[in-house]
C-alpha positions as CSV (number, residue, x, y, z in Angstrom):
1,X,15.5,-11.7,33.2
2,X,12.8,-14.3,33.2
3,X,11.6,-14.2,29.7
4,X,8.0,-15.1,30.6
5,X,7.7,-12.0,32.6
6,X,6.0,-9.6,30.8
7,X,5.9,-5.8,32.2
8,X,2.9,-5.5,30.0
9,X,0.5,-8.5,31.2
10,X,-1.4,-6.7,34.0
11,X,-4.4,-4.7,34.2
12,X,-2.7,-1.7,35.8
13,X,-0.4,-1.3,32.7
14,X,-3.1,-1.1,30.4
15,X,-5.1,1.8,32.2
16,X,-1.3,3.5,32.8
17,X,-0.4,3.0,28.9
18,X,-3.4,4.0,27.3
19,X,-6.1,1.6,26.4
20,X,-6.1,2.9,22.9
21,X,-4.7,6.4,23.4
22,X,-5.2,8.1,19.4
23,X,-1.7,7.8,16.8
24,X,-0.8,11.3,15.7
25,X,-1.9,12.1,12.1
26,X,1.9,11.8,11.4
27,X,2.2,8.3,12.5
28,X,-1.0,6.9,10.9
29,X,0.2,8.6,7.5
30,X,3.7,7.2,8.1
31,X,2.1,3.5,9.2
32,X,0.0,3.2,6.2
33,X,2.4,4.6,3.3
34,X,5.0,2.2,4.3
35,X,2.4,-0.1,3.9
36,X,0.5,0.6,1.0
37,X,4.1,1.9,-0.9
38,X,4.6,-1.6,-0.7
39,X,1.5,-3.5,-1.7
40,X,0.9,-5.0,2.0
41,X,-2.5,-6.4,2.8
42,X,-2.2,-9.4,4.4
43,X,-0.6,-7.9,8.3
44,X,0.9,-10.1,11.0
45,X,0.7,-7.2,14.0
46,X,3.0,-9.2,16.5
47,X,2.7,-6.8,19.1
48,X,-0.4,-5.9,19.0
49,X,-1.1,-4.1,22.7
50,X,-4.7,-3.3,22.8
51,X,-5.1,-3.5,19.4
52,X,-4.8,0.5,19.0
53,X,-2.8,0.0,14.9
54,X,-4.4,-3.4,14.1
55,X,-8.0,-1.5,14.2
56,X,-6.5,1.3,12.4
57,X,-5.1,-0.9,9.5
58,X,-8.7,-3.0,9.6
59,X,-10.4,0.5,9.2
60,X,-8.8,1.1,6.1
61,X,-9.2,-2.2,4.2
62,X,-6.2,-4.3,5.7
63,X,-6.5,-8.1,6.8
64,X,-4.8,-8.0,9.9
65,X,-3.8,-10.9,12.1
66,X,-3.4,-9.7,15.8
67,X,-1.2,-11.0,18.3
68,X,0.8,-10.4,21.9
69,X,2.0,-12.1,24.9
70,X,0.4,-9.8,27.5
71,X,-3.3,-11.5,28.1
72,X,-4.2,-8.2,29.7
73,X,-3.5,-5.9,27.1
74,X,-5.5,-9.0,24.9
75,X,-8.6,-9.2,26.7
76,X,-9.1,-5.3,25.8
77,X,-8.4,-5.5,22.2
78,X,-11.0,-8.7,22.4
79,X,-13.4,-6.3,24.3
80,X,-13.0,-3.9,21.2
81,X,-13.1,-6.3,18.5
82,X,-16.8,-7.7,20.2
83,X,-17.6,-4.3,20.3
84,X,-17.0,-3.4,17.2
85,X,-18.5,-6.8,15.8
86,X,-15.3,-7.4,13.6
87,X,-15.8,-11.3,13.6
88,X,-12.8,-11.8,10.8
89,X,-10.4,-10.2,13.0
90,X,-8.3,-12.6,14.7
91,X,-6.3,-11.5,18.0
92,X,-4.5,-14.5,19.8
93,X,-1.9,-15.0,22.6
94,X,1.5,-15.8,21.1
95,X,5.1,-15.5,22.5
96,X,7.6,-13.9,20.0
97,X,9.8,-17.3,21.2
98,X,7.9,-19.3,20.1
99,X,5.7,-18.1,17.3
100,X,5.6,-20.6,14.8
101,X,4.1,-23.0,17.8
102,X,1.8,-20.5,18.6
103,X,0.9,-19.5,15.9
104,X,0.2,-22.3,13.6
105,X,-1.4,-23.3,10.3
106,X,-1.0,-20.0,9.0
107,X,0.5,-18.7,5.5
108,X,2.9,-16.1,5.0
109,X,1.9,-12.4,5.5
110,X,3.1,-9.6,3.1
111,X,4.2,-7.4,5.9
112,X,5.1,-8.5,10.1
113,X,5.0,-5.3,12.4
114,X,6.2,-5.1,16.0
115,X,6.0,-1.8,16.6
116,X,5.4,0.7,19.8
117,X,9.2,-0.1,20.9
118,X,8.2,-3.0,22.0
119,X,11.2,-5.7,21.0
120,X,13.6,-3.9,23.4
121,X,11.1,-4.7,26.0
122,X,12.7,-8.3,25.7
123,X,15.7,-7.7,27.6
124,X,18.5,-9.4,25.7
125,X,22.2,-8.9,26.1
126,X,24.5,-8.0,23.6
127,X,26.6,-9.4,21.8
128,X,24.7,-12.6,21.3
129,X,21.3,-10.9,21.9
130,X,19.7,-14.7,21.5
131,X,16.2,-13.9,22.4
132,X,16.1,-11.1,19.8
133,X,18.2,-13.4,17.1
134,X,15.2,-15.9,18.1
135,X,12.4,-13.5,17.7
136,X,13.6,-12.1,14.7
137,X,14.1,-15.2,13.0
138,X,10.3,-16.4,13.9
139,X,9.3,-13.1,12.4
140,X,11.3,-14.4,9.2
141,X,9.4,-17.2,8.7
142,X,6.1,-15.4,8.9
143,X,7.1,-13.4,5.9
144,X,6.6,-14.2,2.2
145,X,8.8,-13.5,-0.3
146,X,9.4,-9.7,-0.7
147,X,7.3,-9.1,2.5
148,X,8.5,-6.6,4.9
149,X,9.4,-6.5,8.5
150,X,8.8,-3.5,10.4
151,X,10.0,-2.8,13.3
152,X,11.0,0.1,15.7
153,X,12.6,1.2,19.5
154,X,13.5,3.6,21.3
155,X,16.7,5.5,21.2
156,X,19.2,3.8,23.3
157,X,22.5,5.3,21.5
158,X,21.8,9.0,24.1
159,X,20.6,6.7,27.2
160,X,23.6,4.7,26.9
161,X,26.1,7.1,25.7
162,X,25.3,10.5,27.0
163,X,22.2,9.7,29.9
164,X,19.8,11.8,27.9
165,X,16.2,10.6,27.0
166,X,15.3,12.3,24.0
167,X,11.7,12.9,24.9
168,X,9.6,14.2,22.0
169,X,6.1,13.3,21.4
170,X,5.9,11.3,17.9
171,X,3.3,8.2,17.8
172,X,0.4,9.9,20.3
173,X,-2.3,12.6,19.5
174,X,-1.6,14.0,23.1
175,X,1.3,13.9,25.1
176,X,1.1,12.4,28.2
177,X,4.7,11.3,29.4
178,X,5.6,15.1,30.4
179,X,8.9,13.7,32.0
180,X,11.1,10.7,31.2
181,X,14.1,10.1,33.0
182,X,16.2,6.1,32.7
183,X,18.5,4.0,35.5
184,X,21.2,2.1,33.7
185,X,21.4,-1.2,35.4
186,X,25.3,-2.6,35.5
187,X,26.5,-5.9,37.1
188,X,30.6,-6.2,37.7
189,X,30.8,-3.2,34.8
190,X,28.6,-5.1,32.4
191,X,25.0,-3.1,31.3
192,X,22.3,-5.4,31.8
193,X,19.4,-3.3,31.1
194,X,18.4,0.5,31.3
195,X,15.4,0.9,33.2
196,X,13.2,3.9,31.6
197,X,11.1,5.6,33.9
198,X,7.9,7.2,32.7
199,X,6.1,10.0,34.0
200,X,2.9,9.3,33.1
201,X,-0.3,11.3,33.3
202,X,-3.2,8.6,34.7
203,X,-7.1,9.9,35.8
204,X,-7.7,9.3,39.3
205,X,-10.7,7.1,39.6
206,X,-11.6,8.4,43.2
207,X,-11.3,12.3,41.8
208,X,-11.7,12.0,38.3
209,X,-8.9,14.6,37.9
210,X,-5.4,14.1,36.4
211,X,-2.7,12.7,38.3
212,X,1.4,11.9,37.8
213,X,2.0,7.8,38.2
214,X,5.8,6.6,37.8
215,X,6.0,3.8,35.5
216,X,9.1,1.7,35.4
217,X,9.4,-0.5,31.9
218,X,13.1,-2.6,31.4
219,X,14.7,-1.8,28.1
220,X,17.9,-4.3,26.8
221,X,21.2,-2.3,26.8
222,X,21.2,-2.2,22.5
223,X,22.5,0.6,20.2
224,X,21.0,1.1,16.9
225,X,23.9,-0.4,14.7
226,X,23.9,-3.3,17.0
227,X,20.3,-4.0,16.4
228,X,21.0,-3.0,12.5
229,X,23.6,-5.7,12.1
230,X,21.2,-8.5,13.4
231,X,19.0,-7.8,10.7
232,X,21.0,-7.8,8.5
233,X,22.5,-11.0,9.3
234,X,19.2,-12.9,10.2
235,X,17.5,-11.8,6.6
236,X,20.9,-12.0,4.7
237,X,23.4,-10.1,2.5
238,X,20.6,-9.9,-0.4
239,X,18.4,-8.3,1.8
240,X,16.7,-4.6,1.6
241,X,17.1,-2.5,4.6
242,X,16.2,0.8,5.7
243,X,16.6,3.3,8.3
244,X,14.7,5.8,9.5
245,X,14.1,8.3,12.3
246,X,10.9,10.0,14.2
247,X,8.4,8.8,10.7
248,X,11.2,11.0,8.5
249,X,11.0,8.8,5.1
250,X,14.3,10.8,4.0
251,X,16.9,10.2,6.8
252,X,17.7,7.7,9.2
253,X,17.8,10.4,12.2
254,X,20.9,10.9,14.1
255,X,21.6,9.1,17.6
256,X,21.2,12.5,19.6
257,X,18.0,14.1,18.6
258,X,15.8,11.1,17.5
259,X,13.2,9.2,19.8
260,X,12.5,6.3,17.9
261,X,14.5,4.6,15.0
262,X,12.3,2.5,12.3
263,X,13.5,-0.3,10.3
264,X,11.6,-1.7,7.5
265,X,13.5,-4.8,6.4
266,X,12.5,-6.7,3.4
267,X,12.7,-10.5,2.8
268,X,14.7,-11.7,-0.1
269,X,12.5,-12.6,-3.1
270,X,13.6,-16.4,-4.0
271,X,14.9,-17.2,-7.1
């Protein structure tokens, strides 16, 4: 896959994904425990969409840098922030590949986010998954010591393993994906991505009524131990890692029943 292309960088995604469709109570009071728990005020949101957590974090005394590749998903968190008058937030364009060049000048955050199951988005083969391994370690170096990554994706252990899409709604207020089904994409036996296929309820600009668009977003071919593992290696033995499922604090969520997985990784404090 050409990594430049970005399923997210067009106008018609936006209006399709939400502009800044409302978190569920659940997720905000997941999002900002994991945060405050661990004395995080400085934020590096590196997937930051429309801007739909970074605002949420600024609302409730955060200092949040904001960045994404996707200039269309951009210009509306830019609209918002002008709206809004928030002159100290900063939103730029930044590739996860190269995110030290991008993003430059800047001192370590206490806490990098890339969240909305957006790093599986960057299709990436395993086992060498060397865009991820890349992205993960520029994440690294945004970090200060202690500082926590936290990151999330979908579950691709049932897509892969049994075909099922556990479909369950966890981050939104409403649910609006009221079918979700996934293509699994082989070449000579090998998986090179599973293509997940939204149902996705859209108003009709001509009708103002509701309205059912497909929406077809690539997904790399990764189980959840896989992507465990690189973590672990890229932030080292020392390092302190944690599971979880669907926001649950208290379990890491099985591989047949959970929709998304969250890991908070923690960089080693330096001696």
């Amino acid at each position: 896959m050409d990594v430049k292309a970005n399923p997210f960088d067009d106008g018609d995604a936006v209006q399709k994904l939400g502009p800044l469709a409302e978190r569920s109570e659940e997720y905000k009071k997941w999002l900002l425990g994991v945060l405050r728990s661990n004395n995080c005020h400085r934020i590096l949101d590196a997937a930051c969409g429309t801007g739909v957590d970074s605002l949420f974090l600024i609302e409730h005394g955060m200092d949040v840098v904001s960045c994404d590749d996707a200039e269309a998903m951009l210009s509306y968190a830019r609209s918002e922030k002008e709206r809004l008058e928030l002159k100290d937030w900063v939103v730029k364009q930044a590739n996860w590949l190269t995110l030290t060049e991008d993003l430059p000048s800047y001192e370590p955050f206490d806490a990098v986010l890339c969240l909305g199951s957006s790093i599986l988005h960057l299709v990436d083969l395993p086992p060498a998954l060397t865009l991820h391994r890349k992205c993960l370690t520029n994440f690294k170096k945004f970090l200060k010591p202690g500082g926590l990554l936290l990151i999330d994706h979908r579950n691709l252990d049932s897509m892969l393993d049994r075909g099922v899409v556990v479909n369950r709604n966890v981050y939104h207020k409403d649910d609006t994906l009221p079918s979700v089904s996934i293509d699994v994409i082989e070449k000579d036996g090998v998986r090179q991505r599973v293509d997940i296929i939204y149902d996705m309820v859209v108003k009709c600009e001509e009708t103002g009524k509701d309205k059912i668009e497909k929406v077809t977003m690539p997904l790399a071919p990764v189980h959840v131990n896989t992507f465990s593992s690189l973590l672990k290696e890229i932030f080292g033995p020392n390092c302190k890692y944690s599971l979880y499922g669907d926001l649950n604090l208290q379990e890491q969520g099985d591989t047949e029943n959970t929709v998304y997985f969250q890991h908070v990784v923690y960089e080693c404090i330096r001696e």
